[in-house]
Structure formats: structure tokens, C-alpha cells
N, C-alpha and C positions, 0 to 999 in steps of 0.2 A: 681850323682851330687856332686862336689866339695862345700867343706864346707866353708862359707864365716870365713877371718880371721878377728880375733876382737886383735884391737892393744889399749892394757891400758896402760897408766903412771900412778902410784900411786906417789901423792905428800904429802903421811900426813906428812915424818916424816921434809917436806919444811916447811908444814904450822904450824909444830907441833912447829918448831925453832923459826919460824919470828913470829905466833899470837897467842899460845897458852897460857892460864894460866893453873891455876892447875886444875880448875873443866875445864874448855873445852880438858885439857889434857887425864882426865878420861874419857868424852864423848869419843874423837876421839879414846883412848883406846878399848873401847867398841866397838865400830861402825867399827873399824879395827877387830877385830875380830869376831865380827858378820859376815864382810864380809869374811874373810878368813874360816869359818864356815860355808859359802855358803849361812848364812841369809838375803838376800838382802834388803828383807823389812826393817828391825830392825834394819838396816847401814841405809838405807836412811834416815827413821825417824832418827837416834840418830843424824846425821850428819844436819841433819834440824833445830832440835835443837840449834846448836851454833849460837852466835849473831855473830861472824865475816862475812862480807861479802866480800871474797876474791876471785879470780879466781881458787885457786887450791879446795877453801872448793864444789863449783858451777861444778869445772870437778870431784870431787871423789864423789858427789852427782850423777851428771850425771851418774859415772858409775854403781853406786848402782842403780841405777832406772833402766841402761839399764839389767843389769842382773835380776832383779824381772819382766823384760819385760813389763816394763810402759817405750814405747820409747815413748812417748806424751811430758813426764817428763822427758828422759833424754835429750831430743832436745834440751827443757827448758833450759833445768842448762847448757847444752854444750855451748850455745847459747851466757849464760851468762858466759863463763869462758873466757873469750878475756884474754889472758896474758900468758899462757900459754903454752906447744909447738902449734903454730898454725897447722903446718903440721899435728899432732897428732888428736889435737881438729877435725879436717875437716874429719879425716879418719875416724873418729866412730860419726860424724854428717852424712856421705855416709851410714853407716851403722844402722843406728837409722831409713833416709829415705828408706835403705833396705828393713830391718823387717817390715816396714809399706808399703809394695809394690810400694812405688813411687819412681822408677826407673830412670825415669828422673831427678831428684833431687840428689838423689846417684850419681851417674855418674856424675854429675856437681857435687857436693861435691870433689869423688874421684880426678876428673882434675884440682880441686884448688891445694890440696892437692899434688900430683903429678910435679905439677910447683913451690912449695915450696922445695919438695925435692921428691929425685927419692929412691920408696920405692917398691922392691917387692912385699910384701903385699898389697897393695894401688893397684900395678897394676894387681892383681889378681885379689881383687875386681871389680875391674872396668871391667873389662875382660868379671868376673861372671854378671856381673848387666847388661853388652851390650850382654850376647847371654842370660839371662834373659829375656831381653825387646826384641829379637829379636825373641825367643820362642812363648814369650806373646803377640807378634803382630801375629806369627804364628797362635797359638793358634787362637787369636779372630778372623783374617782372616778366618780360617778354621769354627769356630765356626757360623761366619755371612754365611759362604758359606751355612753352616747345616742351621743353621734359615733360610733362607731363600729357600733351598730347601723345607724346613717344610714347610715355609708359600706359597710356589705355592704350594707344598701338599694340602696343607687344606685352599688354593682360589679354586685349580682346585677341593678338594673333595667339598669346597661349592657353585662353578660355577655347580658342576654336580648335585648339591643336588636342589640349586636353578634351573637347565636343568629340574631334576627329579618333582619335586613339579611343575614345569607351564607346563612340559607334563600330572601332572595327574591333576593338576587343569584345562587345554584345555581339555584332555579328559573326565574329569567330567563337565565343560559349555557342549561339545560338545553333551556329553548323556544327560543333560539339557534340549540342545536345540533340540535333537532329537527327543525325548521324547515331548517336548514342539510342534514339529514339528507333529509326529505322534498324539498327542491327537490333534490339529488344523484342520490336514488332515483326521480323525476319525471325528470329528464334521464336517466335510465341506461333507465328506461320508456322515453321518447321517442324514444332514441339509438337502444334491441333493436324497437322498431316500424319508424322509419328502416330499419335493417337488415332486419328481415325483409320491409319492402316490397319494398327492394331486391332480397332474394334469392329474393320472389314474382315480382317484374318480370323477373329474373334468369332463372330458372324456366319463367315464362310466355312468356319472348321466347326461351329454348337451346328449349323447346317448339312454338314457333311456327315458328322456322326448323330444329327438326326437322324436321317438319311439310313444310313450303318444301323442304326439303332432301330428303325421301321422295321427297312429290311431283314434283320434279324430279326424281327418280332416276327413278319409277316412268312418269314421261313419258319421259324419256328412254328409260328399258327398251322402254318401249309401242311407240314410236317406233322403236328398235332392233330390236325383234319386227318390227314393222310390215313396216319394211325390207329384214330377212331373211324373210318371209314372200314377200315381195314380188319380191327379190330370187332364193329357192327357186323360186316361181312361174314367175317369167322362166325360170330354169335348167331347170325339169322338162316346160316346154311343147314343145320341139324332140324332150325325150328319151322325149315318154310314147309316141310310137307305137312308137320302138324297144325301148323298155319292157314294151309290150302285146305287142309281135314277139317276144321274146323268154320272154315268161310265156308265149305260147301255144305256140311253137317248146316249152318246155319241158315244157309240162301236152301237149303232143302225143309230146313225147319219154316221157315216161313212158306214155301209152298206146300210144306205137308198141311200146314194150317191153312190155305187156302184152299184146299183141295177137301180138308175136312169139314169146313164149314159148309162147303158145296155139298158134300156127301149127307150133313146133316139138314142141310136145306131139302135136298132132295129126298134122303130119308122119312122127311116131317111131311114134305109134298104125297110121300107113297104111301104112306101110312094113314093119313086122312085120305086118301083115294080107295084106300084097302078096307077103311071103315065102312064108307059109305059103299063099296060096291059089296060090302061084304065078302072080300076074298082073302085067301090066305095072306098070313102077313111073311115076307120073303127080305131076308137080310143078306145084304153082298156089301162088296166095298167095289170102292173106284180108284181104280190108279190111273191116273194121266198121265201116259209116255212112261210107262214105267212096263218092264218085262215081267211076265208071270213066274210069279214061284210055282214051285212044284206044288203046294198047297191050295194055289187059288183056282184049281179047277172044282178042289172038296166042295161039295154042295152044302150051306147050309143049313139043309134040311133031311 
């Protein structure tokens, strides 16, 4: 990098002629050799010191300050040296805005300067201050390009972070509600087992006192039977000989009527036998298997 040129006019021994006495003549003494001693400080201060307030004391202040590198201070005093070579003054006012990185300001310093008089130096500066400033937009161009790649870096590392965290917080609701899900469907298990013990025990017990309930009937019934059996029994023991008296009275009724019919068959037979032979007519009866009364030997006749 080319080194920026610094252009001074010393005016002491101008001001030493037009406003010096003999104590500001010792001061500027001093303060000149301070500076040519490279003290820059110890020239500013001595040169602050004097009471004259003229433009040459205001630009060799300025210069002492610019060399101790208080350019704050030498802008100051440059600022106030109106009277002196202007071209001059504007080229180390470029260069004050230099050293303080404000660029645009140099450069407009430099092109006052420059229009006042055409100065190699001046145009070097100005040169250095426009690929200065055209580095430094470089630079921060490049610079925002980097920021800014950084910062989709680190949206997209905290897009994935924020990604990463609502997948494990979804994945942690999700075993939440899983979880939440399986104990629900575990109780609802537990609840339809409950219940169907219930409605086994339910089941097994409306079964049992079926059961109970039959069985009692059907002892009951047995019991019932029993009783009317028993009951019948009693009823039918008085009635069975009248009973048998009565079956035999009737199975004799039915054979007396067979026995009669025969009797009158045979009757009818002896009777038209007795006609035609002309013989007495003779009435008897007939008993089949039947023992003789004491009557049935009386004769008819």
C-alpha cells in the first residue's frame, strides 16, 4: 500500500516577523524545536500558549497536533487557519479526514484543493482515499455477503433446531398420548373383564338358582305327585271292591246277555220244532258254568 503524502508549510519565521515579541519569540523558539525534535506534544502545548491569534500560529498548531495524531485537534486549528495557502490548508484538512477513516470527506477536501491548484501530491491522495473507499465498500460488501451467509447459517441451524425440538416435543406429546391412549385402552380392558365377570357371575348365579329353582319345583311337584298318589290311594282303597263289584256285575252283564240271546235263539229254535212236531211246549233256562240254585231243579211244568 502507498503511503499517504503529508504536505507542511512552516510559517514561524512569517509569524515570528509580523507578531512576535521577545517572550512569544522564546515560546515559538522552543516549540520549533520541540518540533523539529519530533516532540509533538510539547510544540503543541508551547505554541497554545501564545496569546496572538493568527492563522499561521492556528496552521503550525494544527500541524503539531496532526503529528502527535490528535487529528480531532488538528482539523480544529486547520479549520481556523483561513489565510493562509488555502490549497495547502485543504490538503492536510483531506488528510486529518484521512487518518480518521472518513473518506468521503478527504476526497472532497482533496478536489477543493486540487481546483485551487494542480498538485501531484493532492492527486495521489485522492487517488489513495478513492481505491481506499472503493476497497472499504469492497470489504463491507463482502463482509455483509459473510454476515449474512452466517445468519442463514444460524436461521437455518436454528430453523433445524426449532425442526429438532417440535419433533421431539411431537414425539414426546405423541408417547404422552400414547401412553395416555394405552392406559385408557388398559382400563377399558380391565373395565369389559369387570364386566363380563360380572355378567359370568350374573349368569352362573340366574343359573344356579335356576337350578335351585327347578329343583324346587320339581320337589315340590314330586312331593305333590307323592301326595295325590297317596291321597288316590287312600280314595281308591274303600272303592276297589265296589269297583271289582261293579267290573264283574258288568262283564257278567254282558255274558248274561250272551247267554240270553242264545237262550232265546234256542228258545225260538224249540219252539218252531215243538210246533211242527206238535209237542208240548217246555220252558227251561240255560246257565253256562253257572252252579244250580236250589230252584233250578222246579220243573217248569
Amino acid at each position: 500500500m502507498k503511503k499517504l503524502i503529508i504536505l507542511f508549510t512552516i510559517h514561524y519565521s512569517l509569524f515570528t516577523t509580523l507578531y512576535a515579541g521577545i517572550t512569544d519569540f522564546k515560546t515559538i523558539d522552543k516549540a520549533t524545536k520541540a518540533y523539529e525534535a519530533k516532540e509533538y506534544t510539547k510544540s503543541a502545548s508551547l505554541l497554545k500558549k501564545l496569546d496572538a491569534k493568527s492563522p499561521q500560529k492556528q496552521y503550525d498548531l494544527g500541524n503539531a497536533l496532526y503529528k502527535s495524531k490528535n487529528y480531532d485537534g488538528a482539523l480544529e486549528a486547520y479549520k481556523k487557519a483561513e489565510g493562509v495557502d488555502e490549497a495547502t490548508r485543504l490538503h492536510n484538512i483531506g488528510n486529518s479526514h484521512f487518518q480518521k477513516k472518513e473518506l468521503d470527506k478527504a476526497i472532497e477536501a482533496y478536489e477543493k484543493s486540487l481546483k485551487l491548484r494542480d498538485d501531484k501530491d493532492t492527486k495521489f491522495n485522492l487517488e489513495l482515499a478513492k481505491k481506499m473507499k472503493k476497497k472499504k465498500e469492497e470489504q463491507k460488501k463482502k463482509q455483509q455477503k459473510k454476515d449474512q451467509k452466517n445468519q442463514k447459517k444460524k436461521d437455518d441451524k436454528k430453523k433445524d433446531n426449532k425442526k429438532n425440538k417440535d419433533q421431539k416435543d411431537k414425539k414426546k406429546d405423541q408417547k404422552k398420548d400414547d401412553k395416555k391412549q394405552n392406559k385408557k385402552d388398559q382400563n377399558k380392558k380391565d373395565q369389559n373383564k369387570k364386566d363380563k365377570k360380572k355378567q359370568d357371575d350374573k349368569k352362573k348365579k340366574d343359573k344356579k338358582d335356576g337350578k335351585k329353582k327347578d329343583d324346587k319345583k320339581k320337589e315340590g311337584k314330586k312331593k305333590q305327585d307323592e301326595k295325590k298318589k297317596s291321597d288316590s290311594q287312600k280314595e281308591k282303597k274303600p272303592k276297589d271292591k265296589k269297583g271289582d263289584k261293579d267290573s264283574a256285575q258288568s262283564q257278567a252283564q254282558k255274558k248274561k246277555s250272551k247267554e240270553e240271546k242264545l237262550k232265546e235263539q234256542e228258545l225260538k229254535r224249540l219252539m218252531k220244532k215243538m210246533q211242527k212236531g206238535k209237542t208240548p211246549t217246555m220252558m227251561y233256562q240255560m246257565g253256562a258254568g253257572k252252579k244250580p240254585r236250589k230252584d233250578d231243579d222246579v220243573k217248569p211244568w
